[in-house]
C-alpha positions in Angstrom: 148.4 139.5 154.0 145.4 141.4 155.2 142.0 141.0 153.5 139.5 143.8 153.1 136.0 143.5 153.6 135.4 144.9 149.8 137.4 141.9 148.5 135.4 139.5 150.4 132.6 141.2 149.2 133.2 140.8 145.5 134.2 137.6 145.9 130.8 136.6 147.1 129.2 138.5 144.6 131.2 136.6 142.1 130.5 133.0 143.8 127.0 133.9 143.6 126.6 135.4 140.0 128.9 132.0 139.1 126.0 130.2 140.9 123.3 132.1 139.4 124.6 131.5 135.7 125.5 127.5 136.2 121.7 127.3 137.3 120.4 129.2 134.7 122.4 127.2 131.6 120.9 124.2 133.6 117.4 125.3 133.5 117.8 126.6 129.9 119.2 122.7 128.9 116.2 121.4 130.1 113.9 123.4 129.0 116.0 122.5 125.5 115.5 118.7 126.2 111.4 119.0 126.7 111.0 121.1 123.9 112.7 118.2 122.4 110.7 115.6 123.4 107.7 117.6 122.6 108.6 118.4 118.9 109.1 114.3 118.6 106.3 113.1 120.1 104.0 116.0 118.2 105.9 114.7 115.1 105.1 111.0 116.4 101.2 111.6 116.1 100.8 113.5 113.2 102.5 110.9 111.1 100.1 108.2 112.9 97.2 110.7 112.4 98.4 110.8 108.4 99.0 107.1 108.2 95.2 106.5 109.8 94.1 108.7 107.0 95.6 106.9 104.2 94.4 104.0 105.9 90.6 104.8 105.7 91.1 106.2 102.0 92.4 102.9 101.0 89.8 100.9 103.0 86.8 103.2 101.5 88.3 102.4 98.0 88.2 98.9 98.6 84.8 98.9 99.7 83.5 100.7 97.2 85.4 98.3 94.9 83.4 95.7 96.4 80.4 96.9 96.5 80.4 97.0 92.4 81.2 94.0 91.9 78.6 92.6 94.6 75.9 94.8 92.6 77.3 93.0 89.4 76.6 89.2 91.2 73.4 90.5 92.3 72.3 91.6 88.8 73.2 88.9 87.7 71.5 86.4 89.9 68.2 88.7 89.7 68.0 87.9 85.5 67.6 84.0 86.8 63.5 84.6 88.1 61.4 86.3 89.7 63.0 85.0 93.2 66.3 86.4 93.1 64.7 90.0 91.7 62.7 89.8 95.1 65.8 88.8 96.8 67.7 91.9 95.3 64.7 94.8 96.2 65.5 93.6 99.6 68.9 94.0 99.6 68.6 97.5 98.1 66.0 98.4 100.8 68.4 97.1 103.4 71.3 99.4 101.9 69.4 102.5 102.0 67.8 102.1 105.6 71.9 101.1 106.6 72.8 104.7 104.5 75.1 103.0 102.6 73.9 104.0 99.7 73.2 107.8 98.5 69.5 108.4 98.3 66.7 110.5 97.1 63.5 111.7 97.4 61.2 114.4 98.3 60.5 115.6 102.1 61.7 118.9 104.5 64.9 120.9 105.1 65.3 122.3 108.8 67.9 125.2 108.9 69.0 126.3 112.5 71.0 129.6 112.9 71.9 131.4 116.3 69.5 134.1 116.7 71.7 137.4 117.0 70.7 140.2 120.0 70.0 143.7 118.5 71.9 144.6 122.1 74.8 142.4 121.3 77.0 141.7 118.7 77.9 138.7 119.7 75.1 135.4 118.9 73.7 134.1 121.7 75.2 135.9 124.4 74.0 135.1 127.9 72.4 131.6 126.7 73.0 128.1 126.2 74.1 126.8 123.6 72.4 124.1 120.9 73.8 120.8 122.5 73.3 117.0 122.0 70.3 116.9 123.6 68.5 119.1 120.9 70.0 117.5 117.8 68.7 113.9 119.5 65.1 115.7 119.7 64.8 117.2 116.1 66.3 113.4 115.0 63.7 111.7 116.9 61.1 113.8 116.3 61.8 113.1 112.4 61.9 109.1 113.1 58.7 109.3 114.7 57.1 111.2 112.0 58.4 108.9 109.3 61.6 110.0 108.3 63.2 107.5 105.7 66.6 109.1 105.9 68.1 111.5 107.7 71.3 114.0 107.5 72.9 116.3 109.5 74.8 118.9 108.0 75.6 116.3 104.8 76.4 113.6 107.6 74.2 110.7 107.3 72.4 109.5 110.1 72.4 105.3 110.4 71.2 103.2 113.2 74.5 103.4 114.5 75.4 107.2 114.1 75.5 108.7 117.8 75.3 112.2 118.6 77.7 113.7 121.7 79.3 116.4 122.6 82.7 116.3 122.3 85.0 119.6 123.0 84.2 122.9 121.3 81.5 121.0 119.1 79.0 117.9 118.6 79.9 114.8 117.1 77.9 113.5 115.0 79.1 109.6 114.7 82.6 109.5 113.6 81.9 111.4 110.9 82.5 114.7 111.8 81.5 117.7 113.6 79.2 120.5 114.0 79.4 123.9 116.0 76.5 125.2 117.8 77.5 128.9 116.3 77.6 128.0 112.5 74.7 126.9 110.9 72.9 123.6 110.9 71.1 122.3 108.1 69.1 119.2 108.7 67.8 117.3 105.6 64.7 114.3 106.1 63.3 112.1 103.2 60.2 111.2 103.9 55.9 111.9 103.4 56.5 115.8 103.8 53.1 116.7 104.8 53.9 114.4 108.0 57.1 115.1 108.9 56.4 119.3 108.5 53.0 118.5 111.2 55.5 116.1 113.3 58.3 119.4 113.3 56.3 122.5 113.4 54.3 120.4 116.2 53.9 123.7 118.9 56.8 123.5 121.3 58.4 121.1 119.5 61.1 123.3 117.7 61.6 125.9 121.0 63.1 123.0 123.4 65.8 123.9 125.8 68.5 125.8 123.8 66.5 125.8 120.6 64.7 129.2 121.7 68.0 130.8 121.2 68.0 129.9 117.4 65.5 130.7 114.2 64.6 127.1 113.0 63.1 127.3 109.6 61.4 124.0 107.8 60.9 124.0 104.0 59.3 121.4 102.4 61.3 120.0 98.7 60.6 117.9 96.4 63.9 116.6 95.5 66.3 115.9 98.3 69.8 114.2 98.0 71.2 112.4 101.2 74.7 110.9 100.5 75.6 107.5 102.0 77.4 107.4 105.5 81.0 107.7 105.6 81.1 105.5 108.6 81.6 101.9 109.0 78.6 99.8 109.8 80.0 97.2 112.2 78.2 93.5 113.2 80.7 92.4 115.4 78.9 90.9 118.2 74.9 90.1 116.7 74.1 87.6 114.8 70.6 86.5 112.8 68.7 83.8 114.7 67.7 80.8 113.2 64.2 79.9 112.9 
């Protein structure tokens, strides 16, 4: 039996559209098993991040349950003499310099917005951004001029709050975040008169990125600082004995 050319022809079009399909289903199964894997580990960490959550809630309400009923000893112990009131002022001193504590009093409020181009509607086009290094300079520059507390955008600052940039924003301790294109509202509780001379210092509020923002200070008489959110951690330092 004689074969044409034209049959042999199909047939390879047919042993090669037989190939094409088998490779295809092979690359469509796998593509099936990552998405898989993907789903389950993406379901893997948001039940972690959920059960950290839970965590913290529970370990905040404990602390806060035991800071009561140390407040409650402490009272108690103060009513004894004039010792264990001093003992107590100092405790409640150490609290409020730690930001454990929420805390008032009067001083200035620095608000920092992106200024916005009359050529552009976009905020700081063509400039840098507010960074780390700016947020460390106002904070400092508060410090210096006698700052008693600090916040950030309702986040306390504490001795151990750090300030980095971390992806699209700024992290401010562990706290939380803030976005060089939204507005930042820094609060200080302190001599006001000092800390607006120590701020409005010339130069002080046009370093690096800060010329691409309006920074406006007002002076209050009654400013409310929450207590930090973060854990205060003495881990590795311990008092020396005298």
């Amino acid at each position: 039996m004689k074969v044409s050319k034209s049959q042999i022809f199909v047939a390879l079009v047919c042993a090669l559209l037989g190939f094409l399909l088998a490779y295809q289903f092979k690359v469509l199964s796998n593509k099936g098993n990552q998405n898989e894997i993907s789903n389950y580990d993406k379901n893997n960490i948001i039940s972690e991040i959920e059960s950290i959550k839970k965590e913290k809630e529970e370990l905040k309400k404990s602390n806060t349950t035991l800071s009561e009923e140390l407040k409650k000893i402490e009272e108690s112990a103060a009513k004894d003499g004039d010792l264990g009131k001093e003992i107590k002022n100092q405790l409640d001193n150490a609290r409020m310099h730690l930001g454990i504590v929420d805390v008032k009093g009067p001083g200035i409020v620095v608000t920092i917005t992106p200024k916005i181009s009359i050529f552009s509607s976009n905020p700081g086009d063509n400039s840098r951004d507010l960074g780390e290094d700016e947020l460390v300079h106002i904070v400092n520059l508060l410090w210096y001029s006698g700052a008693e507390a600090i916040s950030i955008n309702d986040i306390r600052i504490t001795p151990q709050t750090g300030i980095k940039i971390a992806g699209n924003g700024i992290a401010v301790g562990s706290s939380g975040k803030i976005y060089a294109k939204d507005k930042i509202v820094i609060n200080a509780i302190g001599e006001k008169g000092r800390l607006n001379v120590g701020i409005s210092f010339p130069g002080s509020l046009e370093y690096r990125a800060l010329q691409n923002y309006n920074c406006e200070v007002k002076l209050n008489d009654d400013i409310l600082i929450g207590k930090t959110t973060q854990s205060i951690k003495s881990e590795f330092i311990k008092a020396v004995k005298e």
